[in-house]
VOGU-3710 file (C-alpha; in Angstrom, 3 decimals, decimal comma):
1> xxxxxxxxxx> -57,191/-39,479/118,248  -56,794/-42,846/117,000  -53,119/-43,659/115,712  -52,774/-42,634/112,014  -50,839/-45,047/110,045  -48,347/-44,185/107,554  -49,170/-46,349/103,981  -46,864/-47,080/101,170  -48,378/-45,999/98,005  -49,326/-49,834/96,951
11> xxxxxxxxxx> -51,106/-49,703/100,538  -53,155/-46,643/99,895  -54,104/-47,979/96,552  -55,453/-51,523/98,571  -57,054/-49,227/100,889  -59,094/-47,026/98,574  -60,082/-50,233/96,658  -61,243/-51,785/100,229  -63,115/-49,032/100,849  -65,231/-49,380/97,444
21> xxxxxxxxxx> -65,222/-53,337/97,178  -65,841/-54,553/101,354  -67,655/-51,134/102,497  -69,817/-50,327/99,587  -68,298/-46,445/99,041  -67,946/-45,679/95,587  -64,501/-44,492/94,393  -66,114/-41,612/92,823  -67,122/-40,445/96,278  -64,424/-40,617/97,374
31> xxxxxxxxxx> -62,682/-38,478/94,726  -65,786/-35,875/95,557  -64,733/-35,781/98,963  -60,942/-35,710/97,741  -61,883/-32,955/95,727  -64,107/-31,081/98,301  -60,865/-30,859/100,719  -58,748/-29,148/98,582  -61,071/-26,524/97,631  -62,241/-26,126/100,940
41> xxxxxxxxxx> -58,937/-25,851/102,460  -57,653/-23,497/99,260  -60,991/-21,117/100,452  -60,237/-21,359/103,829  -56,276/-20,849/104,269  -55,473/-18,978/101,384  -58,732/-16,869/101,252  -56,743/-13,622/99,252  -56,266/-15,717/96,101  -59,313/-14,509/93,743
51> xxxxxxxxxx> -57,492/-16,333/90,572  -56,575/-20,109/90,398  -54,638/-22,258/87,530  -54,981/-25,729/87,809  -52,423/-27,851/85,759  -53,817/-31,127/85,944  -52,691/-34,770/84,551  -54,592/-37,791/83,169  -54,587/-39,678/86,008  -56,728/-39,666/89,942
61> xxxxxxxxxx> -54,483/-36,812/90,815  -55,819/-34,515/87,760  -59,525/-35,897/88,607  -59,055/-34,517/92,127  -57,529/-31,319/90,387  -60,666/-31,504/87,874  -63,323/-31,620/90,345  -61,628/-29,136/92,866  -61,675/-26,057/90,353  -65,667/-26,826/89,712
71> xxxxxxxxxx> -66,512/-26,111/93,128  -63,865/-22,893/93,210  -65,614/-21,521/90,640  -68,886/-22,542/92,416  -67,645/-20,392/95,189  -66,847/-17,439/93,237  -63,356/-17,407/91,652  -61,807/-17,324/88,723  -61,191/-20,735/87,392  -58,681/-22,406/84,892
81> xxxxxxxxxx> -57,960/-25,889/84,107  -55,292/-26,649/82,159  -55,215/-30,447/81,454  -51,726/-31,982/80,545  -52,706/-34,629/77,684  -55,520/-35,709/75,553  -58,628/-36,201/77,815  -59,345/-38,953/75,281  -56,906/-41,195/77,248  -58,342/-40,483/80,173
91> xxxxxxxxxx> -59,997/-43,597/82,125  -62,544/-44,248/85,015  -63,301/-41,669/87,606  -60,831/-39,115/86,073  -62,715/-39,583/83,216  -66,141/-38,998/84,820  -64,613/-35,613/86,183  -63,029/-34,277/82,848  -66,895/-35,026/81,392  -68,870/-33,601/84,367
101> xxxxxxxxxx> -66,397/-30,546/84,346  -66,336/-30,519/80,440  -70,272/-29,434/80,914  -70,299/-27,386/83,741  -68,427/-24,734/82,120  -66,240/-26,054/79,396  -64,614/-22,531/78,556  -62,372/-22,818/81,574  -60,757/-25,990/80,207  -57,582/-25,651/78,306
111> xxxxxxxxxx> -55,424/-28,507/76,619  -52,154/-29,350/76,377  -50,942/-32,311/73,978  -47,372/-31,277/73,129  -44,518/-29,271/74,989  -44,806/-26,240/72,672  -47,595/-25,632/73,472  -47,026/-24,880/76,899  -45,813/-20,993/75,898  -49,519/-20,062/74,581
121> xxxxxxxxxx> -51,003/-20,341/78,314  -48,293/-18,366/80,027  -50,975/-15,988/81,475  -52,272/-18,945/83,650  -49,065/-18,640/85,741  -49,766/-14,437/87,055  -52,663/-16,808/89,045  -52,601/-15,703/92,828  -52,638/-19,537/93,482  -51,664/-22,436/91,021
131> xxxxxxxxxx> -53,346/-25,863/91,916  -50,888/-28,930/91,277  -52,272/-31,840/90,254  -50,389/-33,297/88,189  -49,489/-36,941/89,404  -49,816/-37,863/93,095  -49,152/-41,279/95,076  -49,473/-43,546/92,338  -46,615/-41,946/90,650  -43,367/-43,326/90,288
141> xxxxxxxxxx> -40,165/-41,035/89,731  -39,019/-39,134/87,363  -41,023/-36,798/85,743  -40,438/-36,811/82,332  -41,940/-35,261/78,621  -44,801/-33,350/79,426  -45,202/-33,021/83,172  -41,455/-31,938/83,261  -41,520/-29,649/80,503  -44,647/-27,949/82,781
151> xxxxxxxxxx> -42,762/-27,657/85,355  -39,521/-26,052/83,667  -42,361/-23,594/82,274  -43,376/-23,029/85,709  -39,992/-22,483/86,926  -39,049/-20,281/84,215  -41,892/-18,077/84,809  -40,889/-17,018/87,871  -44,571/-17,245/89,221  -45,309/-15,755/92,499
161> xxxxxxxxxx> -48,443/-17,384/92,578  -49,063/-19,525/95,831  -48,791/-23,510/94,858  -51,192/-26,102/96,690  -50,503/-29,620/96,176  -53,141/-32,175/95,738  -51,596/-35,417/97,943  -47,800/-34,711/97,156  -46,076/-32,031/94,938  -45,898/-33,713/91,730
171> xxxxxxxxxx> -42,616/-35,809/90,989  -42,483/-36,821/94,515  -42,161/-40,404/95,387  -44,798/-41,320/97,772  -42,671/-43,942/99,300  -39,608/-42,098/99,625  -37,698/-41,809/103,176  -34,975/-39,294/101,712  -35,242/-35,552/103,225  -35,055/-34,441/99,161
181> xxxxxxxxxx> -36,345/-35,797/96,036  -34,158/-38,010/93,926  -35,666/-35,922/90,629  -37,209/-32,661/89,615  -40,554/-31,694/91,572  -42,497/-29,260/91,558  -42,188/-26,787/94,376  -45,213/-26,099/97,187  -46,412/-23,816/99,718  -48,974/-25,949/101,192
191> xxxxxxxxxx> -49,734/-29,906/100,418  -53,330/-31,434/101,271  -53,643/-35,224/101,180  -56,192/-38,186/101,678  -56,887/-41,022/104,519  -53,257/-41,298/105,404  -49,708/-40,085/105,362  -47,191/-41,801/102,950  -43,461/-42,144/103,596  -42,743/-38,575/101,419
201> xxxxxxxxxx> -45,108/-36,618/103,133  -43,403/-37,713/107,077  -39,809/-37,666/105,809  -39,731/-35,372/102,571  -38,830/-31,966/102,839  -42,159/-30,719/100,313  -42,419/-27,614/101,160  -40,846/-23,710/100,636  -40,651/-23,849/104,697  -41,271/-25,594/107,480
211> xxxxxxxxxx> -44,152/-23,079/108,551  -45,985/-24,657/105,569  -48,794/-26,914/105,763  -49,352/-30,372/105,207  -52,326/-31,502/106,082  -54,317/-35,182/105,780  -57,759/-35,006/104,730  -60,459/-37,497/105,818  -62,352/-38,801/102,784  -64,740/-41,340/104,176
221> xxxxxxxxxx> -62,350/-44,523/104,551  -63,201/-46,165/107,445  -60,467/-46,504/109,583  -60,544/-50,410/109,592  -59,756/-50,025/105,500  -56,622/-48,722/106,250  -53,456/-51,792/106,517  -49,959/-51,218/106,887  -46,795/-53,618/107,138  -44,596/-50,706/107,405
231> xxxxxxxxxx> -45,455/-50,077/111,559  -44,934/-46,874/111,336  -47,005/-44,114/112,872  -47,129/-40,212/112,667  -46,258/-39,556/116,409  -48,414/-36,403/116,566  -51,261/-38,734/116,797  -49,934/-39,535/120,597  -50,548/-35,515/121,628  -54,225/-36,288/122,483
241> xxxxxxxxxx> -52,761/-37,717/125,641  -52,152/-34,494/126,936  -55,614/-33,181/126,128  -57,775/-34,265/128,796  -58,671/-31,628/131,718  -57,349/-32,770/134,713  -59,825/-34,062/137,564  -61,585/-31,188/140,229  -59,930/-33,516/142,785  -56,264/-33,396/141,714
251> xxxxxxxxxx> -53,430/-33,123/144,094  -49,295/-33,086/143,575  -49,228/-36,686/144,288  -51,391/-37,455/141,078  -48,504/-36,223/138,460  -45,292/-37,812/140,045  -42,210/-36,813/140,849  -39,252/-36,325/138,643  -35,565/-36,323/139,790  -33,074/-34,799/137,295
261> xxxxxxxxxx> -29,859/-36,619/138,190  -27,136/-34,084/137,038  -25,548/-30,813/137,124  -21,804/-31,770/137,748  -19,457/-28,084/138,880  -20,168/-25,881/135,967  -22,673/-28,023/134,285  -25,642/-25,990/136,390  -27,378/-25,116/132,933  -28,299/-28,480/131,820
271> xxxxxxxxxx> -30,088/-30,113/134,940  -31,884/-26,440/135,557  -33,227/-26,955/132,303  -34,538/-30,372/132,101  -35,703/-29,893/135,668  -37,680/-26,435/134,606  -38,875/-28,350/131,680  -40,071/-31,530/133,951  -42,149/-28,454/136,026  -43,237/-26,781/132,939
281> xxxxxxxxxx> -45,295/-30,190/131,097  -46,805/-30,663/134,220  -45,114/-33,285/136,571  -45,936/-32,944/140,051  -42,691/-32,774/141,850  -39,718/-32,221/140,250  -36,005/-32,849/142,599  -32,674/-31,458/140,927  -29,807/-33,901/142,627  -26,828/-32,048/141,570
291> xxxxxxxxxx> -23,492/-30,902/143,164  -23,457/-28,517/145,991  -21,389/-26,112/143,769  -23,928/-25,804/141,340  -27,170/-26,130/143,735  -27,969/-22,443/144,419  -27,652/-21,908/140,616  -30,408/-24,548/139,861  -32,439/-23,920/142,988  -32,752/-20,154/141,555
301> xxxxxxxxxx> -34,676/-21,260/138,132  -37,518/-21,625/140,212  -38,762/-21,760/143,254  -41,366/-24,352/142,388  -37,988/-26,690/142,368  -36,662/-29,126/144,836  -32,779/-30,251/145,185  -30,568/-32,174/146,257  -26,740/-31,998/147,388  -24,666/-35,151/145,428
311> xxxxxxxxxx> -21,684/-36,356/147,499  -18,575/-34,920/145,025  -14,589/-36,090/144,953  -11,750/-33,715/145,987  -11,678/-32,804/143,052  -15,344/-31,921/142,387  -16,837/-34,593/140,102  -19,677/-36,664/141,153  -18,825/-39,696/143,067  -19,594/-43,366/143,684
321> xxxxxxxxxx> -19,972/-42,596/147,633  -23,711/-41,651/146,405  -24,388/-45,346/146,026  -24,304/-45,420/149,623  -27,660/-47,227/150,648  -28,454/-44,785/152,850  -27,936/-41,954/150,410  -30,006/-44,021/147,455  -32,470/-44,730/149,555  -32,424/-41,010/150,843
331> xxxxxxxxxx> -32,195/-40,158/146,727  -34,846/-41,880/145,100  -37,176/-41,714/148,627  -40,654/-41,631/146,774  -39,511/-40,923/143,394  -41,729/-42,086/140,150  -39,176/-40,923/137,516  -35,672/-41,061/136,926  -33,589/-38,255/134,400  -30,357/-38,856/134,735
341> xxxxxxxxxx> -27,658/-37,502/132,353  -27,642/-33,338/131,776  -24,414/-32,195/132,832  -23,292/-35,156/134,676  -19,539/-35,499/133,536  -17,186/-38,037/131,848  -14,687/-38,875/134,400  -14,644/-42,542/135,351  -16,529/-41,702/138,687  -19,161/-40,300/137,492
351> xxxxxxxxxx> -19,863/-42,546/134,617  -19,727/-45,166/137,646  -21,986/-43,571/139,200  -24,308/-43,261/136,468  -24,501/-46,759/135,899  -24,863/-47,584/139,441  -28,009/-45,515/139,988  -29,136/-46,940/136,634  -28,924/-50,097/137,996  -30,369/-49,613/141,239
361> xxxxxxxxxx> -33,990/-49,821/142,349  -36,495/-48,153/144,881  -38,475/-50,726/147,275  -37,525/-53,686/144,840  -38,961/-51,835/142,203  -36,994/-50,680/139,149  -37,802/-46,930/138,076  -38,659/-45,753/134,518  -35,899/-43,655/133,395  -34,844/-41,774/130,565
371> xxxxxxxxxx> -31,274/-41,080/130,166  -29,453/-38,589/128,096  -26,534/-36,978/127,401  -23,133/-37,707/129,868  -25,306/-40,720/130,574  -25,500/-42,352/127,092  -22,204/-42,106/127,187  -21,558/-43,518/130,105  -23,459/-46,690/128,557  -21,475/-46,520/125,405
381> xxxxxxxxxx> -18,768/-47,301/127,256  -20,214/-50,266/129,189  -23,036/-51,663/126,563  -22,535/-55,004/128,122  -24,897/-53,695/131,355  -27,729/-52,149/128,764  -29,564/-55,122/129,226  -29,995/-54,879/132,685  -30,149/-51,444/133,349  -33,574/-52,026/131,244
391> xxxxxxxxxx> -34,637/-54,806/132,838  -37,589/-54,706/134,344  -38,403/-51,070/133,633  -39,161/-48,649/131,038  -36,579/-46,997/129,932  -36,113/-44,168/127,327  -32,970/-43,527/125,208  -32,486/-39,878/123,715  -29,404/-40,018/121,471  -28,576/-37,776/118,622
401> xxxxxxxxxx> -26,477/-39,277/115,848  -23,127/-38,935/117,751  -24,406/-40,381/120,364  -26,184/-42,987/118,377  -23,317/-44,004/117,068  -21,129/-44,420/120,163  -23,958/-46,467/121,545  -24,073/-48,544/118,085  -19,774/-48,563/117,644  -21,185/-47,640/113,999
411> xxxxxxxxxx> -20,546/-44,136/112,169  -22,523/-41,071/112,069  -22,584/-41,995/108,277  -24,329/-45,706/108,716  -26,423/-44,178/111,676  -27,772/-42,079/108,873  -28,103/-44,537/105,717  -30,461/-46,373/107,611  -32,135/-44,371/110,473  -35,522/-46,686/110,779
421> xxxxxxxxxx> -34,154/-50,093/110,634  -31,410/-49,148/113,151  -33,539/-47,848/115,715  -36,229/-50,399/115,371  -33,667/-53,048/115,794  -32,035/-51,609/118,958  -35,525/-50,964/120,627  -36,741/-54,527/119,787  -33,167/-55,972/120,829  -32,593/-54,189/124,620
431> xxxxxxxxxx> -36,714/-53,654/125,144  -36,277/-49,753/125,667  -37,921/-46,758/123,792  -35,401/-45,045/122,032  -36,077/-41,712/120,418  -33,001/-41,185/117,946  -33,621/-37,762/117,204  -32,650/-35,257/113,906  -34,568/-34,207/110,956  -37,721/-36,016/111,757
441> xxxxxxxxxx> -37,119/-37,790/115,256  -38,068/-41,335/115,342  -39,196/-42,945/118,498  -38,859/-46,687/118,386  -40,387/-49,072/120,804  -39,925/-52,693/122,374  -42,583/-54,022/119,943  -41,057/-53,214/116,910  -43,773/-49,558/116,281  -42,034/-46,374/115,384
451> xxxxxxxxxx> -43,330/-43,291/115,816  -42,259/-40,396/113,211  -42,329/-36,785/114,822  -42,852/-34,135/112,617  -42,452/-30,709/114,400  -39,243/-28,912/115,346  -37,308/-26,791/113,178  -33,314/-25,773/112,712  -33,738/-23,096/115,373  -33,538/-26,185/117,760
461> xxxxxxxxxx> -29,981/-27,182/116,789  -28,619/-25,092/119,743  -27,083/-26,329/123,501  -29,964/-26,774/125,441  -32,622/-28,460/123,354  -31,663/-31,702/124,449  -32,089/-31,242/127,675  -35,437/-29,504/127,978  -36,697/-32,584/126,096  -35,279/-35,398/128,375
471> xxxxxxxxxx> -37,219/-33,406/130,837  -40,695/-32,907/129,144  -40,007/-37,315/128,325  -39,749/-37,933/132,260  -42,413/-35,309/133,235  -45,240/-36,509/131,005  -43,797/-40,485/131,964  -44,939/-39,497/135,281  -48,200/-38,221/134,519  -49,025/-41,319/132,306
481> xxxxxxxxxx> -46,825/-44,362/133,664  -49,127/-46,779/132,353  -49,073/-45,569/128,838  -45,461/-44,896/128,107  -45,163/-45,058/124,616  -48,029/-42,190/123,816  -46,453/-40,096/126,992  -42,976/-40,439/124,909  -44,270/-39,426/121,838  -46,683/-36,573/123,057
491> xxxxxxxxxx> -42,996/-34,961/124,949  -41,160/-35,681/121,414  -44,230/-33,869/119,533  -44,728/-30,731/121,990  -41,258/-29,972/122,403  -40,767/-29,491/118,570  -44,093/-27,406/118,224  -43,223/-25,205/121,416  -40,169/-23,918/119,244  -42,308/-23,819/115,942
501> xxxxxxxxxx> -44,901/-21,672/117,797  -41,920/-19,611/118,940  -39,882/-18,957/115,713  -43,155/-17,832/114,057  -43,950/-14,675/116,717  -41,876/-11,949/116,890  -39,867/-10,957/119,886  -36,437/-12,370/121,263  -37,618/-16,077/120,038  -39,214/-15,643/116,839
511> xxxxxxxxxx> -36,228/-16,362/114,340  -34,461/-19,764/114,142  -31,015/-17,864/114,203  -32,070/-16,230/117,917  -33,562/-18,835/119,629  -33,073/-20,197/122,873  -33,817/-23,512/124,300  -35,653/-21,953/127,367  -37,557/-19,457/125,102  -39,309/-22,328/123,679
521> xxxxxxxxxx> -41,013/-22,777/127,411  -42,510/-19,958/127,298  -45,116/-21,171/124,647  -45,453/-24,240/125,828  -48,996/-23,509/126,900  -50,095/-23,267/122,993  -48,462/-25,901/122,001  -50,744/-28,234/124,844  -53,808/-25,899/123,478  -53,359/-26,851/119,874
531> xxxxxxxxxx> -55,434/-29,923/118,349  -53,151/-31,181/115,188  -56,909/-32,974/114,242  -59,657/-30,290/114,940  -63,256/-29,837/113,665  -61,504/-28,493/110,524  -60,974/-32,102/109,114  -57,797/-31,990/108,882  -55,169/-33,531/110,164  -51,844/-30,988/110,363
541> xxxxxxxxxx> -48,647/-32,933/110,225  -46,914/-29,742/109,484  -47,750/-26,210/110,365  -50,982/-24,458/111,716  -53,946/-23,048/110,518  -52,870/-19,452/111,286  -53,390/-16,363/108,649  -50,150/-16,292/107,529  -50,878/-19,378/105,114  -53,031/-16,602/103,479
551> xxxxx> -50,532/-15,868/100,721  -46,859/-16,500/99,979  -46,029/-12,951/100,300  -47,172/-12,654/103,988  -44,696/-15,305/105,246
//
């Protein structure tokens, strides 16, 4: 899958007009096509819903809307179009829709020129699915007069009606980066747009749930059409990595060989986990250095798992003495990977020791790394040797806020306010890949590119998490050390859809209040055998094409 852009509305606008003007395609193909999506996709995943309501504006978003119902009620339903304004202001292709619907059938168009008027149609809203397409990417916040009295009708109805947005739920602003809408917007279960995401659909929260789709539709742009300055990416794109079957041929040796630097006395949980993890994406060999207190606890995760015994103080915390040469050399003895940080401690020797092994090198070569927890820390506290302990390597950064913020001396609070332009700044500046990771992790890279992840869910905000990920980051780094950016992104993108696949079945895992980290493993086999971009034509940036998208009622 190539990399899929993310456009700013002004963006999409150049690239539709591209399309038309330097490839020949005529904008009112591509509305077809626009238009041919959404019905398709309303047939396909919401296949119980017999009666549709469109509420449609003036504008390219109500064209879409226009020509959509046409080919419902070519497929059998039972069509209405309500049209929010005089279709005698209506200009270009939306036009050429209105008149094309207009005499196809024009009994199933109804109009709306003033807010009273609204109360005459309330039997459109007992629909089993309302179609919103009202305004789309060209918009610009807020709704106002008509569109926002239609949506205070809406509300006030108390529909239970399934809503499918045509490109964004209308009010949204397309280039928004907020998590919620500045103004009133219309609510969604399910969001189908064209070409390429905008900013709203990566980082807005436009749906009922997380479970719901949203979904980019290809409409015939050619890929070359489509420009951004923003250099940002939807990081789901990077999962095709992972897709290829490995070779007849393949031995251990192939997938390298992860050591989990760790596991300080009673901190077995964390190292066991990003070590199981490591096993689970597929690296070769995976090597647990940890204490000798904690070994036998680690060793028993599985037996698939190496260790090894750390040198420890008197009083049991990791120590320097592991810097030995003979004992790094012993350490790091044909390892491709380093993950150093679960459970490794705070006391001044082991945050030496830490930074000493970060510093270090195997044959005169310096290891890729990724480093997280006790370990960014232990950096925080030294930034001064960032520099070189990414020198000459890659090296991967997995703070969340807090530790963002140590790393940064900023707040939690400015860590926030500006999430992209901090982490690009901070990748570019030390040459590392930093995933700072929250509601929609971003993984940042040395050239400036950031990568926005869009699975994961609030079941995830338990102990654990963190360290299952640093270990899917250095196992699929070993499978792919030549393209570490995708293998970073592909970790980031499976380890949030592991735990979507998981919340949505039932058993121990499948509610966000009762899962575990670990549990999250167990599906990590789906997650690898689902294609975000299948023969479907979609793309899913959010959810799955499962039945449950059927009808609001079966969620």
């Amino acid at each position: 899958m190539m990399c899929m852009k993310i456009l700013t509305a002004a963006e999409m606008h150049a690239c539709d007009r591209a399309t038309s003007e330097r490839f020949g395609i005529p904008s009112i193909d591509l509305m077809r096509n626009a238009s041919r999506a959404v019905a398709d996709f309303v047939r396909t995943h919401f296949s119980r819903a017999r009666s549709i309501t469109v509420l449609c504006g003036r504008g390219n978003n109500g064209g879409d809307g226009l020509m959509a119902g046409r080919l419902l009620v070519e497929s059998g339903l039972e069509v209405t179009v309500l049209l929010l304004g005089d279709p005698e202001t209506m200009q270009g292709d939306a036009a050429q829709a209105f008149r094309e619907l207009d005499a196809f059938a024009s009994h199933l168009i109804r109009i709306v020129t003033s807010i009273d008027q609204l109360s005459d149609h309330a039997g459109l809203l007992e629909a089993d699915l309302i179609l919103d397409a009202i305004v789309g990417t060209g918009f610009k916040p807020s709704l106002r007069d008509l569109p926002l009295a239609a949506l205070e009708w809406l509300k006030d109805s108390k529909t239970k009606a399934a809503i499918v947005s045509v490109d964004l739920p209308s009010g949204w602003d397309a280039d928004g980066t907020e998590s919620h809408p500045a103004g009133p917007v219309f609510p969604s279960d399910a969001v189908v747009t064209f070409t390429a995401p905008k900013p709203a659909h990566l980082f807005g929260q436009l749906t009922h749930r997380l479970a719901d789709p949203i979904v980019v539709a290809s409409i015939g742009s050619p890929y070359e059409s489509i420009v951004s300055s923003l250099n940002l990416h939807w990081g789901g794109s990077a999962k095709s990595i992972t897709d290829p079957a490995r070779p007849f041929d393949s031995n251990k040796g192939m997938y390298g060989h992860v050591l989990v630097v760790g596991g300080s006395v009673g901190k077995s949980g964390a190292p066991g986990m990003a070590s199981l993890s490591a096993l689970r994406i597929g690296a070769g060999l995976v090597t647990a250095a940890v204490a000798p207190p904690v070994l036998s606890l680690v060793a028993a995760l599985a037996p698939e798992l190496m260790t090894h015994a750390l040198a420890i103080t008197d009083s049991g915390e990791l120590s320097t003495g592991n810097l030995d040469p003979d004992k790094l050399e012993k350490l790091l003895h044909r390892i491709t990977v380093l993950a150093v940080g679960p459970g490794l401690g705070t006391t001044p020797e082991a945050v030496a020791f830490a930074l000493g092994l970060l510093e270090s090198s195997e044959d005169g070569k310096r290891l890729p790394a990724v480093v997280d927890a006790d370990a960014l820390n232990a950096i925080s506290q030294h930034p001064e040797r960032l520099d070189k302990i990414a020198e000459g390597r890659t090296l991967v950064l997995t703070p969340h806020p807090g530790e963002m913020a140590r790393l940064t001396g900023l707040t939690i609070k400015q860590v926030e306010a500006d999430r992209i332009g901090l982490a690009r700044d901070f990748a570019t500046k030390h040459r590392l890949i930093l995933v700072l990771k929250g509601w929609r992790t971003l993984i940042a890279h040395p050239d400036g590119s950031i990568a926005i992840n869009t699975t994961g869910n609030p079941g995830m905000a338990k102990g654990g998490s963190g360290d299952l990920l640093t270990g899917m980051v250095a196992g699929l780094l070993a499978q792919h050390p030549h393209d570490p950016q995708r293998a970073v992104e592909a970790a980031v993108y499976l380890h949030g859809l592991a735990a979507d696949i998981t919340v949505r079945q039932p058993g121990i895992g499948g509610d966000q209040h009762t899962l575990l980290a670990t549990d999250s493993l167990t599906n990590l086999s789906r997650a690898f055998h689902f294609h975000p971009q299948g023969d479907s034509g979609y793309c899913w940036l959010q959810g799955q094409p499962r039945k449950r998208y059927q009808d609001r009622s079966s969620k």
